[in-house]
N, C-alpha and C positions, 0 to 999 in steps of 0.2 A: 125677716131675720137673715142676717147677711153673717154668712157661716167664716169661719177663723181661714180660710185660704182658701180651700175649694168650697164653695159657698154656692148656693143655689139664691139667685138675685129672679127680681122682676124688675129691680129697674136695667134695663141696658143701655147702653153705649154707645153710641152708632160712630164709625170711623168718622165722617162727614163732620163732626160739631170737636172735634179736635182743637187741641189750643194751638199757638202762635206756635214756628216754628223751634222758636229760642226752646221756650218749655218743651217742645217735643224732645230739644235735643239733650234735656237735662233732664226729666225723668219719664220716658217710654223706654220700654224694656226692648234689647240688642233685637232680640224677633218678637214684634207687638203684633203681629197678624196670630201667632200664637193665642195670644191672651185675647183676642177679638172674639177667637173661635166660642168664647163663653163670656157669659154675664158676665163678669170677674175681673178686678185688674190686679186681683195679687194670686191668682190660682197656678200658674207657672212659672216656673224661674230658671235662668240657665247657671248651672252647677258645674263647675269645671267649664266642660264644651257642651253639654250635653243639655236640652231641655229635659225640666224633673217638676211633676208635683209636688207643692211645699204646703206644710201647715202650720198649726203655732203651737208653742209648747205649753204647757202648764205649769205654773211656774206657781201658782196659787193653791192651797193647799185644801183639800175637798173636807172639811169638816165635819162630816157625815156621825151618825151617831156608833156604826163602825167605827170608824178612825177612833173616836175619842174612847171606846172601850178597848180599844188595842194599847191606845196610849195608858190607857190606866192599869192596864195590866203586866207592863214592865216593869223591871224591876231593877235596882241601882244598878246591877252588874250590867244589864243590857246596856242603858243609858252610858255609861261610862265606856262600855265595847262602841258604843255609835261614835262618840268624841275622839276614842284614841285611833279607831280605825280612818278618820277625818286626816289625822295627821301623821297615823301608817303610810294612807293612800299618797297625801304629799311627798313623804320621806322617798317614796317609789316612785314616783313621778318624776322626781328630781333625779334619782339614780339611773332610770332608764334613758332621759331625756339626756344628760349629761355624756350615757356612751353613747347613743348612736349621735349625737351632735360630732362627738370625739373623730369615732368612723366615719362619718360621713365627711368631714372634712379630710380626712389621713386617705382615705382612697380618691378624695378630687387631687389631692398633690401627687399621689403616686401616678396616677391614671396618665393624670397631664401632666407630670415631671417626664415618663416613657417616652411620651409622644414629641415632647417638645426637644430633650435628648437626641432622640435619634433623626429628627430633623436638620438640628444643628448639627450633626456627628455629618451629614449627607452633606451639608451643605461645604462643609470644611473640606473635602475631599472633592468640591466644583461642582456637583450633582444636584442640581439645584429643583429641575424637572421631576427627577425621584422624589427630592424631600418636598414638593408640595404635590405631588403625586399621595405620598405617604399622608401627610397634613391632612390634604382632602380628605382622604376617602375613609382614617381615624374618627376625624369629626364630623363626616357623614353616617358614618356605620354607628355612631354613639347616638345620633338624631335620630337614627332611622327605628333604632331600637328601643329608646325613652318616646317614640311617637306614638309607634304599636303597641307597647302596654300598657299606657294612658289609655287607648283608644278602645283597647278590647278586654282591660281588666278594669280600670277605673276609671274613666272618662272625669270623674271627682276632684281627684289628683291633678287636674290642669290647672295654671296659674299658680300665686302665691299662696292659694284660702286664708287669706287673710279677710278680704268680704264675705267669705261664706261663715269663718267664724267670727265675726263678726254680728255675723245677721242671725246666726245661732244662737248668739250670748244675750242678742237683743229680741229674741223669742221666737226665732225663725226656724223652722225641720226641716229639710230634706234627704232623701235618699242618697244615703253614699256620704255624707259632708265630714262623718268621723267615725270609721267603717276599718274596719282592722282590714279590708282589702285595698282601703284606700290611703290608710299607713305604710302596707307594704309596695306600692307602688311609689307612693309619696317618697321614701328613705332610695329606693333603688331610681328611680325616676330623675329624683334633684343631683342623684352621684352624676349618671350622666351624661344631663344636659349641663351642667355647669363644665363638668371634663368635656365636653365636644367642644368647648369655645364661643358657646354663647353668650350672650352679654346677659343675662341672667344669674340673678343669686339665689344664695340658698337660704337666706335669713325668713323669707317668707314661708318658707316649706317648713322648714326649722319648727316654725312657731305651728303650723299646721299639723306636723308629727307631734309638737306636746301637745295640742288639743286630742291628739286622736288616740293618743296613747294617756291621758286622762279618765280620756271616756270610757275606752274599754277595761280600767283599771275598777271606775268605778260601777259599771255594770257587771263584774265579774265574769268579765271573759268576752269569748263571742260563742253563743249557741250553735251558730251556723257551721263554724271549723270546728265543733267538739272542745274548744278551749274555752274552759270555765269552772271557777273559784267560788263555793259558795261561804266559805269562810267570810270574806271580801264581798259579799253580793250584799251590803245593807243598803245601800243608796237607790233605793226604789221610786225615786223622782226626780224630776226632771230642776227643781231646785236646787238641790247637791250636787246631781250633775252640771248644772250652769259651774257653782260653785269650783270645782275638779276641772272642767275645762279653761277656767279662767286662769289657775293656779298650772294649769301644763301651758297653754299661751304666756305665760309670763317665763315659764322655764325656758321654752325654746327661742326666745328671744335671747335670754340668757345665756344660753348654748350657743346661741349663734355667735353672738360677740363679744362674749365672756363678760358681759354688761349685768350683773344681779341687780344693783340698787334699777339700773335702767331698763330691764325687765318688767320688775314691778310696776315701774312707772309707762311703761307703753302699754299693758294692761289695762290698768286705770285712767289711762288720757284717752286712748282711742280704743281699746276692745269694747272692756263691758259696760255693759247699761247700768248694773245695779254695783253696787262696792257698799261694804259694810269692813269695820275695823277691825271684825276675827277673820274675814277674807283677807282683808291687809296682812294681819299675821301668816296666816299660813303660805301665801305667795311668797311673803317675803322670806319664809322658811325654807319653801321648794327653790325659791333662786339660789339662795344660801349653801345649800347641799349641791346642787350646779357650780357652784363655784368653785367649792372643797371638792368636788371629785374630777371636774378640769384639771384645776390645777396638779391634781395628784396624778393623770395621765399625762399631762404635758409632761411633766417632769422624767417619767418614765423615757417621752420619744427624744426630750433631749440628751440623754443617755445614748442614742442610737439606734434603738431597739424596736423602731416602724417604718424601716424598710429605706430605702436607699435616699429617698426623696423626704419621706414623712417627719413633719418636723409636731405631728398633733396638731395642724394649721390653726388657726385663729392668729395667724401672723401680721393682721394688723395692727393687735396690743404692742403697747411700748414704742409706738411707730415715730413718737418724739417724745423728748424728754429733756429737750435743753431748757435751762433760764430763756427767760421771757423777759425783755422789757419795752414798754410801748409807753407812748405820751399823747397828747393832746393832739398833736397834729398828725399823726398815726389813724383818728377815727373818722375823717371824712373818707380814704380808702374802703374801708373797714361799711360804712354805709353805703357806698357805691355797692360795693360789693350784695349788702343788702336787699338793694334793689332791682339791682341784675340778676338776682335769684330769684325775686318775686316776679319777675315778667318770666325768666326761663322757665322757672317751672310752673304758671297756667300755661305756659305756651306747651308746654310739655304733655300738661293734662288734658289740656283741649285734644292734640294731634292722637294721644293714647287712647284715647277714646273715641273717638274717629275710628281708626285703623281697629279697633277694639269691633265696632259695628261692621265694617269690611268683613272682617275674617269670619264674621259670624251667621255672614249670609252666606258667605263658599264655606262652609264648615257646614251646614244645614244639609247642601247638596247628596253628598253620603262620607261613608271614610275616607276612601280615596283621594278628597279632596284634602283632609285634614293632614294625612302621612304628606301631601304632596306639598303641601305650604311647607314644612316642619323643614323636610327636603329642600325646601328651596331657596329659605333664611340659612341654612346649614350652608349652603353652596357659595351663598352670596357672601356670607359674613368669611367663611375660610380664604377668598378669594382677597377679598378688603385685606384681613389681618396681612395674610402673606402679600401681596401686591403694593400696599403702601409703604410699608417700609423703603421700598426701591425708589421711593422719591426722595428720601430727606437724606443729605451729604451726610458721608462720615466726619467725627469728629474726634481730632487728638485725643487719646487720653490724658485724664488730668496727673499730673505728677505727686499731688500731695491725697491721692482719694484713699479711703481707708480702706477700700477692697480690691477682690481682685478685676483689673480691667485689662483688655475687651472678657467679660463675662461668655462663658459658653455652655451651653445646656442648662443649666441650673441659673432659679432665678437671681436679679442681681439689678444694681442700675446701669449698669456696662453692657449691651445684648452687642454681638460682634456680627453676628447677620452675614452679611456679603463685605464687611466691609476688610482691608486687610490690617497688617498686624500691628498692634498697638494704637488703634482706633477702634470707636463704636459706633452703632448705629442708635439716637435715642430717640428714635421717633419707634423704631423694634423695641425698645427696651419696654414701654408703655403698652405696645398694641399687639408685638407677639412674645406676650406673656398671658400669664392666667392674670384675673379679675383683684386677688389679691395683691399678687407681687405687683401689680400695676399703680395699683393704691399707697401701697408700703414707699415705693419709687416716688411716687410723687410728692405726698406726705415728708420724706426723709429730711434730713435737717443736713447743711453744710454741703448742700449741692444746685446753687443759684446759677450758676456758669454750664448747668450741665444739658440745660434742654432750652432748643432753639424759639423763636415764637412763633413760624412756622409749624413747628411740630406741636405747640403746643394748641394751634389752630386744628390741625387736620384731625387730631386726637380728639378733641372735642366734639367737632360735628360728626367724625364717625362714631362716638359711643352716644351721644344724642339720639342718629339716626337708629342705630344695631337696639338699642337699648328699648325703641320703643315698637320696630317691627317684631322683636324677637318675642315680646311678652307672650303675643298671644297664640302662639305655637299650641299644638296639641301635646305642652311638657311642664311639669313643677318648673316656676320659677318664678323665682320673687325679684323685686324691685328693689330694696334697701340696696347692695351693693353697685347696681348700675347707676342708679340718682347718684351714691358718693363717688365712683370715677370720674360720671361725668361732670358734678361740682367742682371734683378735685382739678380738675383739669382749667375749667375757665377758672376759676379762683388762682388759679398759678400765674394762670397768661396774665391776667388782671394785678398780680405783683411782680411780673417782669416789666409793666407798665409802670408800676407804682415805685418801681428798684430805687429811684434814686431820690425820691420823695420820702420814704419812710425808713423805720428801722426797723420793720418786720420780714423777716425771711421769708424764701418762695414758698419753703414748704408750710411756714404758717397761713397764708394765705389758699396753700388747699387744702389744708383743713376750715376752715372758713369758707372758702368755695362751696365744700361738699355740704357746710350746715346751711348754708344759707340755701340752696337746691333742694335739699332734703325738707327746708321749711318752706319753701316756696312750692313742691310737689305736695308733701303729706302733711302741712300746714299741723303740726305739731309743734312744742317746743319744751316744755318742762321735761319729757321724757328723752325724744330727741338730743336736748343739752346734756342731761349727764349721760346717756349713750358715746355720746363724741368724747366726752370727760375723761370715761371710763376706757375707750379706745386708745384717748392718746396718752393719757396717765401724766396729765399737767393740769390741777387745776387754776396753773396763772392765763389759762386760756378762757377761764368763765366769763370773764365780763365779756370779751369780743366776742366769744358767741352768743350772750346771751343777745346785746344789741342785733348780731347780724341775723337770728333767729327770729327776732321779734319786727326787726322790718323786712324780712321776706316773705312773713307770715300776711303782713297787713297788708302790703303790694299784691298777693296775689288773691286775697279774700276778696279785693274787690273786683275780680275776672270771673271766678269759680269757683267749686266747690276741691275740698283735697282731695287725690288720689282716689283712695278708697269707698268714700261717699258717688263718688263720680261711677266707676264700677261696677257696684251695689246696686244704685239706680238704673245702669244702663244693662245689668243682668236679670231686673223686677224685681228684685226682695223689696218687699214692703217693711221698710227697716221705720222706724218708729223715731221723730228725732225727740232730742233733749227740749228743744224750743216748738211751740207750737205758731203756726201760722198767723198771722194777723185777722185774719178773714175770719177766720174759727173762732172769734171773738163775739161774730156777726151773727153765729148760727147757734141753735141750739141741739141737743141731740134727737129731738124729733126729727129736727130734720134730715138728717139722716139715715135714722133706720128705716128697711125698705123690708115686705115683705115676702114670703107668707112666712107667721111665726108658729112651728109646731111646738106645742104643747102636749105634755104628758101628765096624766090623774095620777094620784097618792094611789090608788087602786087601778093599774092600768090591766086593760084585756090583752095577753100575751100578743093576741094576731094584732093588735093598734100599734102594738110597741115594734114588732117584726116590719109593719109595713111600713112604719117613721123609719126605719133604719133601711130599707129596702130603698126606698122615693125621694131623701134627701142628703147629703154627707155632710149635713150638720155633725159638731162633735159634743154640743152641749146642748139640753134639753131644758124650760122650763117645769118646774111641777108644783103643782095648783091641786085643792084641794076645794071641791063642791059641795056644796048640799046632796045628800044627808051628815057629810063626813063633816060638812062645817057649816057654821051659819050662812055663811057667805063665801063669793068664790073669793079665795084666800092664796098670794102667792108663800109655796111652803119652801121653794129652795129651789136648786139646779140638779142633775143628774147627767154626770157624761155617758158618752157613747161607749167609750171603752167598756164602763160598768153596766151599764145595758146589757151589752155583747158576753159579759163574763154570768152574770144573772141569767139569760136563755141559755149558756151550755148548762149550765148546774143544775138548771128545769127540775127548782125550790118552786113549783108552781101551787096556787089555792083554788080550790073550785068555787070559793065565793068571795067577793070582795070585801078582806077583812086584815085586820091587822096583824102580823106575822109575830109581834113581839120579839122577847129574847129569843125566839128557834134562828132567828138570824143566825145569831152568832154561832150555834153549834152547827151550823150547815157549811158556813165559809171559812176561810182561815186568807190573815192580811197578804199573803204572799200572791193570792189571786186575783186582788185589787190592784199590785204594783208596777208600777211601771214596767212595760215589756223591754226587752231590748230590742237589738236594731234587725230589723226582718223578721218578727216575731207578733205581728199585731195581727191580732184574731179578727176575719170577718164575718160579718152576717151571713153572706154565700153559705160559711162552710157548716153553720147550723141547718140541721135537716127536725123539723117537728113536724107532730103529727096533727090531724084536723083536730083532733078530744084537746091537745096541747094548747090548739090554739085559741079556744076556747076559755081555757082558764085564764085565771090572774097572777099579776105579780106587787105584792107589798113595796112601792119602791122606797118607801120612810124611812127604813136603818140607812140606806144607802147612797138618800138624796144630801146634796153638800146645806145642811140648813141655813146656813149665814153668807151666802153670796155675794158679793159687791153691790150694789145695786144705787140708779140715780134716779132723779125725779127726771121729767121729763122736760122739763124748761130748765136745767144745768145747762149752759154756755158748754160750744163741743170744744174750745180751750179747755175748758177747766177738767172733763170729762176727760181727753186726751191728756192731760197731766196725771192725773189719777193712775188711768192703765195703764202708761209705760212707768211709772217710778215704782206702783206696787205689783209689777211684772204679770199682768192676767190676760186671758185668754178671750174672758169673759164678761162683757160688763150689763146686768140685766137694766132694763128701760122701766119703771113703774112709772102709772099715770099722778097726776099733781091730787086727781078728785078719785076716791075711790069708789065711785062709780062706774059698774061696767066691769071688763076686763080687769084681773086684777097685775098684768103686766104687760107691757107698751109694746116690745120687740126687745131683741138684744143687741151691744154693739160689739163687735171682732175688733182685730187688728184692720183689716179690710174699709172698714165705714171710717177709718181715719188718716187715708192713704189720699193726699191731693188729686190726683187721676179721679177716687171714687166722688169725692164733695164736691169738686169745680165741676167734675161730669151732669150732677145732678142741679148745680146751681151757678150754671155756665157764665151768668151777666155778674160773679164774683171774678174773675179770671183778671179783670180789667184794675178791679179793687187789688188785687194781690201784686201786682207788678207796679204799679202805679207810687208806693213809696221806693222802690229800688233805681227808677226811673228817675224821682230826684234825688235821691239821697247819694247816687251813684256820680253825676260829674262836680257835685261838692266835695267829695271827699276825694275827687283826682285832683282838685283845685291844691291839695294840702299840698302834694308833690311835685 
């Protein structure tokens, strides 16, 4: 029985029978001497920075003959408080997500408006030393301080958690992943590393604060800090909760780039696993109220009224807006384009992931080493911003520009730098600026004369480079806005090439740039395209990106996997795909499950059931029913651990082995059935019984789930693997073909369907599984 993540295996693994290096490098986890250390290849997983036990959630619903007398015991008014609180819970989810999205951008402008002010204020007066004196040591003190709280309060909070919710929504747990301490590092954390000047966004964190602020909405509260709602506490499992973190992911996408329709839709293309049409509504609701409460603080800061700098950021809506016309001979650019996205971004994925595995072995060391990395992208990249500019000439300003130039302190496409009066510097304009204004600059329409291709060169490979050392810093920080600069940027260079060939503007070509990088990294595109749609607020831009979406997708599918798959697999979440393996076609689920399988009697002796819980960290138990209780041994159903664990405190024990009937019910109440929340799982340790105790029995029949999934044993493991990830289970029981014997085979986890575990056990497959990609792979470079 090969247990849902920490699992107790007899088959093991031996380093030695390892696959080919390719496969090692695409799915063994960033520290696999970790996972070595046990039977297991999905027992540990690294979390933020941090290695963490992971297990699977329950997503399937224990239909025990509890459960079904609880349900029958409701009554319209509950039912109807369960539905409205469904879309209470959204209506809140979208309010909460909505301000801190608000704040959290209003203090990266203020933060970085101060710092960048008074740089230029230094530099204008010839103090040049000072102002990157000043520079420095701003955007180290902001590193130094988003490194330490990560490191010592939530280690969770690193990176974008976009794979970790991910791997959540796809039935994956771990500690810390959506943790009201790891919200609050999360919102303070992304203010500022994005304000130090790192080439990091905050659209990834974004989306990680609506999952986390989902979760705790729907658990009602956190027990841990004393904050908790039982009004609000009805979502007692782990399905509703999917449900709520799905619908707070879509908001904070939402928030991030005031994208509702494209919230929904990045949800739905790459979060979750499962989507049903009343989750389509409510997401679509939570964006909804995201949008109406943006827009109603924006409006506010454009009044004046947040602060010298605060304009309620989200400043790269409306970022073009002119008439569009393009023709026939406009789209062979437009496909170049295409395909220079699909090679930049696996090139992109490949190097991130690389350097991903680097930091993760000096990250292992102790903290020290993690503050000092943070420390030292902090130094590098301050050095870059302020240092390059001093290569690229000033340039005239333009006589007809519609603002004011040379630009000073405040963002703009004019950055005056060093240069003197009524010139700019535009290679400053792009590289010492914030992440936004840099975007918005390039993007902007009617400034084709403005940036040299020089600059448009050096811009490039340094947010290339910044963009993918910086990720793995010990700090929140997402990828969506560094992939769009540095699109934006070759996409520009690529239409000052194209200038006299076409009749698309520079600035349409970075936008086009950025889509085609964004599809060529995170190989999305439905949700991706009206993201950009809804960014630049033209939809005569749909066709070119849908073309240059779709061939940067195709070019780089045949290199790698996207972004986030890559990540996922190189952190060990045994993430579960949509498509099953070819190979898995070959096997059946015999042959995989591995054992020893413990079983539990309909009549179990309290000390059998304490010692199962004691010897294994199984979380699901088979129970079977003997002679005399039956004619034959009869499998009766499933029984978790949890309810195990909640049955010995309440020690409802019988001194003979017999059926409990209806006392069940007058003993327990559903509340102590339900899902715990986060640091709140009862263990076996902390029961103390006595020897008379453990003598007795426990009735497990009201409590056992009677209708469990279950497959024969010759089921093809394709088919079996389609099964548990579409109907989201934890648990899949194995019965034999002949009921003879045993009357259940073993069980399969998420675990027994994890490539590492199946090629482990049936190594002379390895060769079968590569073997169509090998030729499938330089036929399909023939097309291009």
């Amino acid at each position: 029985m090969s247990e849902n993540l920490p699992p107790v295996q007899t088959q093991s693994q031996d380093p030695d029978q390892e696959h080919d290096h390719d496969h090692e490098a695409l799915t063994s986890p960033l520290l696999p001497h970790y996972q070595r250390a046990s039977n297991s290849t999905s027992q540990l997983a690294i979390v933020g920075v941090n290695v963490c036990p992971i297990e699977s959630l329950d997503y399937e619903t224990a239909e025990n003959d509890f459960y079904k007398q609880d349900w029958r015991a409701r009554d319209k008014i509950q039912n109807f408080q369960y539905i409205f609180m469904k879309w209470l819970l959204c209506f809140l989810i979208g309010c909460i997500v909505s301000v801190v999205g608000f704040c959290n951008n209003l203090a990266v402008e203020n933060i970085a408006g101060v710092k960048f002010v008074i740089t230029s204020n230094m530099m204008l007066t010839g103090r040049y030393e000072m102002a990157f004196l000043v520079f420095f040591l701003s955007n180290l003190v902001l590193t130094l301080f988003v490194a330490i709280i990560t490191t010592f309060i939530s280690p969770a909070a690193a990176g974008s958690g976009i794979p970790e919710v991910k791997a959540y929504l796809n039935g994956v747990d771990a500690p810390g992943i959506i943790s009201l301490r790891t919200l609050i590092v999360k919102i303070i954390g992304s203010i500022s590393a994005v304000s130090s000047s790192l080439l990091v966004g905050k659209a990834g964190p974004m989306m990680h604060i609506g999952a986390c602020i989902a979760s705790l909405l729907g658990q009602g509260g956190s027990r841990r800090y004393g904050l908790t709602w039982k009004w609000i506490r009805l979502f007692k499992n782990d399905r509703d909760r999917r449900d709520l973190v799905t619908c707070g992911s879509a908001a904070g996408i939402a928030a991030a780039f005031r994208a509702p329709v494209g919230g929904v839709l990045f949800a739905l293309e790459e979060m979750a696993s499962w989507w049903t049409s009343g989750l389509l509504w409510r997401a679509f609701f939570t964006t909804a109220v995201v949008a109406i409460i943006l827009r109603a603080l924006i409006d506010v800061c454009l009044s004046g009224k947040c602060g010298l700098f605060g304009k309620g950021g989200l400043i790269m809506f409306d970022v073009y807006s002119a008439n569009i016309s393009y023709h026939m001979a406009d789209v062979p650019p437009v496909l170049l384009l295409g395909v220079v996205g699909g090679i930049f971004g696996s090139l992109y994925n490949f190097l991130l992931d690389k350097v991903l595995r680097v930091y993760a072995i000096i990250n292992k060391k102790s903290v020290t080493y993690k503050i000092f990395i943070a420390c030292t992208i902090s130094i590098f990249t301050s050095c870059l911003l302020f240092g390059l500019p001093w290569l690229a000439s000033c340039q005239p300003c333009p006589l007809d520009s519609t603002e004011d130039c040379p630009t000073i302190g405040r963002s703009g496409n004019y950055k005056k730098f060093q240069c003197p009066p009524g010139h700019y510097n535009d290679l400053a304009s792009l590289i010492f600026n914030t992440n936004d204004d840099a975007i918005r600059n390039l993007f902007s329409k009617n400034t084709d004369a403005e940036f040299q291709h020089s600059t448009m060169l050096i811009f490039f490979v340094t947010c290339f480079i910044l963009s993918i050392i910086s990720y793995g810093v010990v700090a929140p920080a997402g990828l969506f806005v560094p992939v769009i600069v540095t699109g934006a940027s070759y996409g520009r260079f690529v239409g000052m090439l194209f200038s006299s060939r076409t009749n698309l503007n520079h600035g349409l070509f970075a936008v086009l740039g950025a889509a085609s990088f964004l599809g060529g990294s995170m190989r999305m595109t439905v949700s991706l395209c009206v993201i950009i749609l809804e960014l630049t607020n033209n939809l005569l831009l749909l066709p070119m990106i849908m073309i240059v979406l779709l061939v940067s997708k195709t070019v780089a599918d045949a290199f790698n996997g996207n972004i986030y798959d890559l990540i996922m697999k190189a952190k060990g979440f045994p993430y579960l795909e949509a498509h099953v393996e070819p190979y898995m076609r070959q096997l059946t689920v015999a042959d995989v499950v591995t054992g020893p399988l413990q079983v539990c009697h309909g009549n179990e002796k309290v000390g059998n059931i304490v010692h199962i819980l004691k010897t294994t960290n199984h979380q699901g138990f088979p129970v079977i029913d003997e002679p005399p209780h039956s004619e034959s041994p009869v499998l009766y159903g499933l029984i978790l651990r949890a309810h195990l664990i909640t049955l010995l405190k309440k020690r409802v024990f019988l001194r003979t082995p017999v059926r409990i009937g209806a006392d069940a019910f007058r003993h327990f109440s559903a509340d102590e059935f339900a899902k715990k929340g986060l640091g709140n799982v009862d263990k076996i340790e902390d029961i103390k019984l006595t020897e008379e105790e453990m003598e007795m029995f426990l009735d497990l029949h009201p409590f056992t789930n009677a209708s469990p999934y279950t497959v024969v044993e010759t089921m093809s493991l394709a088919k079996a693997s389609t099964l548990f990830r579409e109907v989201g289970l934890r648990h899949l029981l194995v019965i034999p073909k002949r009921t003879t014997g045993s009357p259940v085979v073993g069980i399969l986890t998420r675990h027994d369907f994890m490539p590492e575990h199946v090629l482990g056990l049936h190594p002379l497959l390895v060769n079968s599984k590569w073997k169509p990609l090998r030729i499938a792979l330089p036929r399909f470079l023939k097309i291009f």
